[in-house]
C-alpha positions in Angstrom: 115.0 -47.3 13.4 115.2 -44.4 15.7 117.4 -46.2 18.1 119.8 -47.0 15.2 119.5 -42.8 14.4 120.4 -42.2 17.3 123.3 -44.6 17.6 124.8 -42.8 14.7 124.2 -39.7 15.6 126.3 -40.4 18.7 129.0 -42.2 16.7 129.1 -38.8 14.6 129.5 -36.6 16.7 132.1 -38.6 19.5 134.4 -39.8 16.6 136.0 -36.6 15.5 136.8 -36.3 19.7 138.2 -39.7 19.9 140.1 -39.0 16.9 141.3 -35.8 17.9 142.2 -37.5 21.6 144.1 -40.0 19.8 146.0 -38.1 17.5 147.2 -35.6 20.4 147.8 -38.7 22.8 150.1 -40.3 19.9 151.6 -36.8 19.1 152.4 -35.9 22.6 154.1 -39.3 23.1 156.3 -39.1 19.7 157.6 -35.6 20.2 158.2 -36.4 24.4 155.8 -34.8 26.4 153.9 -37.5 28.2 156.8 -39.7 28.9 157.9 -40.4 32.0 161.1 -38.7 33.1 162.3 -42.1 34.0 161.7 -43.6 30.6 163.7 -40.3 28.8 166.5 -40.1 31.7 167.4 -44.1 30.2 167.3 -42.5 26.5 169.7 -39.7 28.2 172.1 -42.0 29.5 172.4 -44.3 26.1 172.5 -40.7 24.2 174.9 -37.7 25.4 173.6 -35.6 22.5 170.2 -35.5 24.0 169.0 -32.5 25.5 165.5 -33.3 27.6 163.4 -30.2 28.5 159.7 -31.2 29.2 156.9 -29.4 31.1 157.2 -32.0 33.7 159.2 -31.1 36.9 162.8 -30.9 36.7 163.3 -32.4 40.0 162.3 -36.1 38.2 164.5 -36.1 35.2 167.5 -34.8 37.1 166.8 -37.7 40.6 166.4 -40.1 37.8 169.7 -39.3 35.8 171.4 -39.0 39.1 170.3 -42.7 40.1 171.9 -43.7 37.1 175.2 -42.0 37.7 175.3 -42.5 41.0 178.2 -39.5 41.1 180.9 -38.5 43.6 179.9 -34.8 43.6 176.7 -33.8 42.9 175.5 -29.9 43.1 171.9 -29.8 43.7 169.9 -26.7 44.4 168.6 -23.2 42.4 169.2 -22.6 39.0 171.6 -20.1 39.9 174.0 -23.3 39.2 172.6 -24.5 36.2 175.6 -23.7 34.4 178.1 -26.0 36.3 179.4 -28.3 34.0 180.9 -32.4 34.4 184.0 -31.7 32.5 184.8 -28.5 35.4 185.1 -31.4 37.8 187.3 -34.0 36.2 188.3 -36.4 37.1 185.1 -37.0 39.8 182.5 -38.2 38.4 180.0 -35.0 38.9 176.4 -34.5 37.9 174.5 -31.3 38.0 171.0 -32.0 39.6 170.5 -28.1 40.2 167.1 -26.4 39.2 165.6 -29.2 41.8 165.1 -26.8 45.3 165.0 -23.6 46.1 164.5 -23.2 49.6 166.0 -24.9 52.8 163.2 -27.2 53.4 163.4 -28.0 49.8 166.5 -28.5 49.9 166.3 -31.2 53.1 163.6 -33.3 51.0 165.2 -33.2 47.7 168.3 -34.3 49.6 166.2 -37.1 51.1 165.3 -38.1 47.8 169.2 -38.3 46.1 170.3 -40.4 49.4 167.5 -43.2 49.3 169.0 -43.6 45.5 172.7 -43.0 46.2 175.3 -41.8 48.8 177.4 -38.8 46.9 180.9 -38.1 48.5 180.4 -34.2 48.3 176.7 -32.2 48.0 177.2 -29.0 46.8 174.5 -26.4 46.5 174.2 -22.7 45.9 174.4 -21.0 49.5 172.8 -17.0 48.8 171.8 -14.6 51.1 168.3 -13.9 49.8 167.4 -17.9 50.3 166.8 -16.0 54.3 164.3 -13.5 53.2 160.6 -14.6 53.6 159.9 -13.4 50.4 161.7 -16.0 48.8 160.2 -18.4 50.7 156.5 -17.5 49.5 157.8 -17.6 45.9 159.1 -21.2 45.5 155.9 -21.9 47.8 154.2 -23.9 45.1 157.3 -26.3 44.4 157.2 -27.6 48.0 155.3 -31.0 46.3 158.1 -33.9 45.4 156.3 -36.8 44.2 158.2 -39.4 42.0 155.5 -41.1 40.3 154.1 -39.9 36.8 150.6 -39.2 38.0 147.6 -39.1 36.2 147.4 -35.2 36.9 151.1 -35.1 35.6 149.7 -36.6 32.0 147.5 -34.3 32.1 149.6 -31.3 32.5 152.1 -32.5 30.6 149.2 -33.2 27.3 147.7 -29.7 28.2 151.6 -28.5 27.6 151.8 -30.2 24.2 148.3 -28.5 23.0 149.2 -25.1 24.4 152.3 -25.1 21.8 150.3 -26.9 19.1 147.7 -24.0 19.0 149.9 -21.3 19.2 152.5 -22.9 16.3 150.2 -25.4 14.6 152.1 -24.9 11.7 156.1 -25.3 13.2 154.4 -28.3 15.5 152.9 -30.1 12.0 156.2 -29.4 9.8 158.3 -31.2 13.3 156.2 -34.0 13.4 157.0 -34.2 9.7 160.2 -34.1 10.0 160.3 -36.8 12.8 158.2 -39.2 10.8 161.2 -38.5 8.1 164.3 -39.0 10.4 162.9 -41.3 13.2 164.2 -38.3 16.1 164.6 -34.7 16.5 167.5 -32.4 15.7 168.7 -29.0 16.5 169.7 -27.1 13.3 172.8 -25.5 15.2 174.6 -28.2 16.8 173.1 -31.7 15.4 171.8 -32.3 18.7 168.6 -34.7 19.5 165.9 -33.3 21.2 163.2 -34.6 23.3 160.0 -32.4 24.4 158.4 -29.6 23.3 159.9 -27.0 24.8 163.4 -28.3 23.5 162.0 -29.1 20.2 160.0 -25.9 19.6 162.9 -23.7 21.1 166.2 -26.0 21.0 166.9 -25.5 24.3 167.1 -28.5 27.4 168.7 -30.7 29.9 172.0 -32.0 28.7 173.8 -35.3 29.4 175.7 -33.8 32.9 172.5 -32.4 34.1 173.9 -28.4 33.4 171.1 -26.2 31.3 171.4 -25.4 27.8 170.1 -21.9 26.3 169.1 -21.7 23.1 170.8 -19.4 20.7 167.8 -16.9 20.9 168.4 -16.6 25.0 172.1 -16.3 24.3 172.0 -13.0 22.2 169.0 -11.6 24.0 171.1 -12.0 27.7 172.7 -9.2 27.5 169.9 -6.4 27.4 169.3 -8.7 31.1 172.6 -8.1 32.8 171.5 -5.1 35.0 170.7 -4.1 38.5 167.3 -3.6 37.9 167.2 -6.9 36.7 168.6 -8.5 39.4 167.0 -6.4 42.6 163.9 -7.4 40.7 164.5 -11.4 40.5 165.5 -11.9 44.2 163.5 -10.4 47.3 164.6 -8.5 49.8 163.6 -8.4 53.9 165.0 -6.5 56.9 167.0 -9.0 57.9 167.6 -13.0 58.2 164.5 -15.0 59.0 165.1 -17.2 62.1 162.9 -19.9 60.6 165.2 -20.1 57.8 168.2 -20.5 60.1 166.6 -23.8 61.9 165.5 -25.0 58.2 169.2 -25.0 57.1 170.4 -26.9 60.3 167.8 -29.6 59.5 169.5 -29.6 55.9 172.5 -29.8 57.5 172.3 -32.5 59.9 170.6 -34.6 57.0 174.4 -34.5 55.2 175.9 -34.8 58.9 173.7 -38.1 59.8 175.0 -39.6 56.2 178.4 -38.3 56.5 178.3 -36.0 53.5 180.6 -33.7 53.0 178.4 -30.7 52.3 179.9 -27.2 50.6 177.8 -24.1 49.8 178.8 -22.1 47.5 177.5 -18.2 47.2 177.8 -17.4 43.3 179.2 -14.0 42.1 176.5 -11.6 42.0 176.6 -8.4 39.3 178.4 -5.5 40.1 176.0 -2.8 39.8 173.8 -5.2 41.9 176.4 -5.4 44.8 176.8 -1.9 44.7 173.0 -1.5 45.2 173.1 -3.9 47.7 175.8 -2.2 49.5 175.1 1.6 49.3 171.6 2.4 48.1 169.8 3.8 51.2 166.3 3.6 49.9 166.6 0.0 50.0 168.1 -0.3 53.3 165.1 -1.5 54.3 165.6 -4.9 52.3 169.2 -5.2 52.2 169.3 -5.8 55.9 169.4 -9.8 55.2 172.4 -9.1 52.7 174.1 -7.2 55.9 173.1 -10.2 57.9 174.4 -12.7 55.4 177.6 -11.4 55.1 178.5 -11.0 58.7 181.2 -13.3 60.3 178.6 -14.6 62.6 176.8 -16.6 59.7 180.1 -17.5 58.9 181.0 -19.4 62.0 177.1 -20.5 61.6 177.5 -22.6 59.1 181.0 -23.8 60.2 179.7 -25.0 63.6 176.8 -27.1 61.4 179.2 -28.6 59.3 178.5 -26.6 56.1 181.7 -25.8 53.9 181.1 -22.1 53.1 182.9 -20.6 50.0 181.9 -16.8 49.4 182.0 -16.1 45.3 179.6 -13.3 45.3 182.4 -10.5 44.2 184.3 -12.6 41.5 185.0 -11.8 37.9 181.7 -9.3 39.5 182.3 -6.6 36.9 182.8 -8.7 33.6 179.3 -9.0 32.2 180.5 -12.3 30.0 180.6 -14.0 34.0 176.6 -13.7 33.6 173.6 -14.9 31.4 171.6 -12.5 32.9 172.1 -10.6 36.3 171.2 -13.7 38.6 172.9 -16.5 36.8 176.5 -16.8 36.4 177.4 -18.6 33.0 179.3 -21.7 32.1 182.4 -18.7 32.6 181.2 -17.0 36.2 181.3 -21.0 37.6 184.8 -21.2 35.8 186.0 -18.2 37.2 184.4 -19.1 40.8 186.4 -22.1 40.6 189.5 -21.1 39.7 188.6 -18.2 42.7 188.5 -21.1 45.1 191.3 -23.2 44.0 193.4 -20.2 45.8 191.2 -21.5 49.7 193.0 -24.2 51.3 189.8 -25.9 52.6 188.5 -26.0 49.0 191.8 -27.8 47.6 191.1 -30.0 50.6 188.0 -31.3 49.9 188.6 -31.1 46.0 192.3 -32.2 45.7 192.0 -34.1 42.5 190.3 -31.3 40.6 192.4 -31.0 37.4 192.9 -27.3 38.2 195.8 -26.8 35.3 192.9 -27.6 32.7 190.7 -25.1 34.4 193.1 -22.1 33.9 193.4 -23.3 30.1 189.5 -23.4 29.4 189.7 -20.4 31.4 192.1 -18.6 28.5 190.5 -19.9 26.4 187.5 -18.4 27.1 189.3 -14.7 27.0 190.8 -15.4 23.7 187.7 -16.6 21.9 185.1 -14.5 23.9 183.3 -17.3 25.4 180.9 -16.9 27.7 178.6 -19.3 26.8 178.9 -23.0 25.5 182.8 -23.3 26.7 182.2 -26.9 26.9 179.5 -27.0 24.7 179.4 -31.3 24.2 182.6 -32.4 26.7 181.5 -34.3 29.3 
């Protein structure tokens, strides 16, 4: 009798776990979370109304969407290119796998990573003097791990990330599932857009179809109060001049394209204004603008020429037009318009790019000043 006691006892008071395990499991799976990235990257492709943001490493989603493009041009780096856009590079078939490394050495293995799925024509990526300060370096320190497979760990994280927004909106997370369990998918209430994860379902924000970075509408009218230099000397670090070990990580990422004969182009984005000024005339910060100095002198230049690196220098276009920012280190889908149109004018660039529909640039461009986009100019074109 007392064995059968306990028995229940037991049963009583592990049952209302196991429930609670399996309704956050089942919850987690409907609304995104603990899916693989290969699994929603397939749902991506079949679905260019998608947008994919989960708390599982960008780097996955965007290698596994790239293996199923398998593009021409493919522009892979910081998030300072998030805002690059497919339709910008018509008629090559582009992807934006951006938001994937941050650092030279990164940059080498992420690259490793693209070529064992697919050989791209051109690699782009975002080529800015503070990507030499050690500072940097010690920040992206913890993204150094590249690992394909969804591991048990990632499941975990990725669960632990579905709980953390169900306790703090139990309410909004409920009334979603709700909603899902009505229409069979997720929807943003602005565009009609499907949405996959909880970050994009709780903020309607994500991953598109071309790999660029949507901002919800919330980000969008907030970015403004963010477009200053105090904003921007405080994103990026700052060090008395270049690093030498940075110099001999971007040579290995160099000879990497070399040895696969990839046509590699970095691109420095326009940097704010008031930021460029600081960078360029405030003597208390001397100090750390010494690898900006370095950076910009024309031995870097002939640097990167000698290890094959196409090197196009955007930092002062469209500069003093806030609309050519989100927020003062990110140029929007506009600044990489206008940096394009910039380059159009460099023979090299024409060169390597000499089917890029430039005439439809200038249009989206104008279009852009009559309409005051800044944001969204190609909102769905792909």
């Amino acid at each position: 009798m007392k064995e059968i006691k306990s028995k229940f006892y037991v049963l009583i008071i592990f049952l209302p776990i196991i429930l609670f395990l399996f309704l956050a499991e089942s919850s987690a799976w409907l609304l995104g979370e603990t899916i693989p990235h290969e699994k929603l990257a397939k749902r991506q492709k079949l679905d260019s109304h998608l947008l994919v943001f989960t708390q599982q490493p960008y780097y996955t989603l965007k290698l596994a969407r790239y293996t199923e493009e398998k593009p021409e041009v493919v522009w892979i780096g910081t998030s300072r290119s998030m805002h690059a856009r497919s339709a910008m590079f018509e008629p090559y078939h582009f992807y934006n796998a951006c938001l994937t490394a941050w650092t030279f050495d990164q940059l080498t293995e992420y690259l490793k990573l693209t070529l064992s799925a697919h050989k791209p024509r051109v690699v782009i990526f975002s080529l800015d003097y503070f990507m030499f300060a050690p500072g940097w370096i010690i920040s992206r320190k913890h993204q150094n791990d590249f690992h394909t497979n969804f591991s048990y760990d990632d499941h975990l994280k990725a669960l632990g990330s579905f709980l953390r927004f169900s306790a703090k909106s139990p309410k909004e997370t409920l009334g979603k599932l709700i909603h899902y369990f009505n229409n069979k998918k997720f929807t943003s209430t602005e565009q009609n857009q499907n949405l996959i994860g909880m970050p994009a379902i709780m903020e309607q924000l994500g991953v598109r179809y071309d790999g660029s970075f949507q901002l919800s509408s919330l980000e969008i009218r907030n970015s403004a109060k963010n477009i200053t230099k105090n904003s921007f000397i405080a994103s990026v670090p700052g060090a008395p001049s270049i690093d030498p070990k940075q110099i001999e990580a971007l040579k290995r990422f160099a000879q990497l394209a070399k040895e696969n004969n990839v046509v590699l182009v970095g691109i420095a984005l326009p940097i704010l204004k008031d930021g460029l000024d600081y960078l360029d005339n405030e003597k208390s910060y001397w100090d750390y603008s010494g690898v900006w100095r370095d950076f910009n002198k024309p031995e870097m230049r002939q640097l990167f020429k000698e290890h094959g690196i196409h090197f196009f220098d955007a930092q002062r276009v469209a500069y003093h037009d806030k609309t050519t920012f989100v927020e003062a280190s990110h140029p929007s889908e506009k600044g990489i318009l206008s940096t394009l149109l910039f380059l159009k004018k460099d023979p090299e660039f024409r060169n390597i790019f000499d089917k890029l529909d430039y005439a439809s640039l200038e249009k989206e461009y104008q279009n852009t000043i009559e309409k005051k986009l800044s944001f969204e100019v190609y909102k769905d074109r792909f």
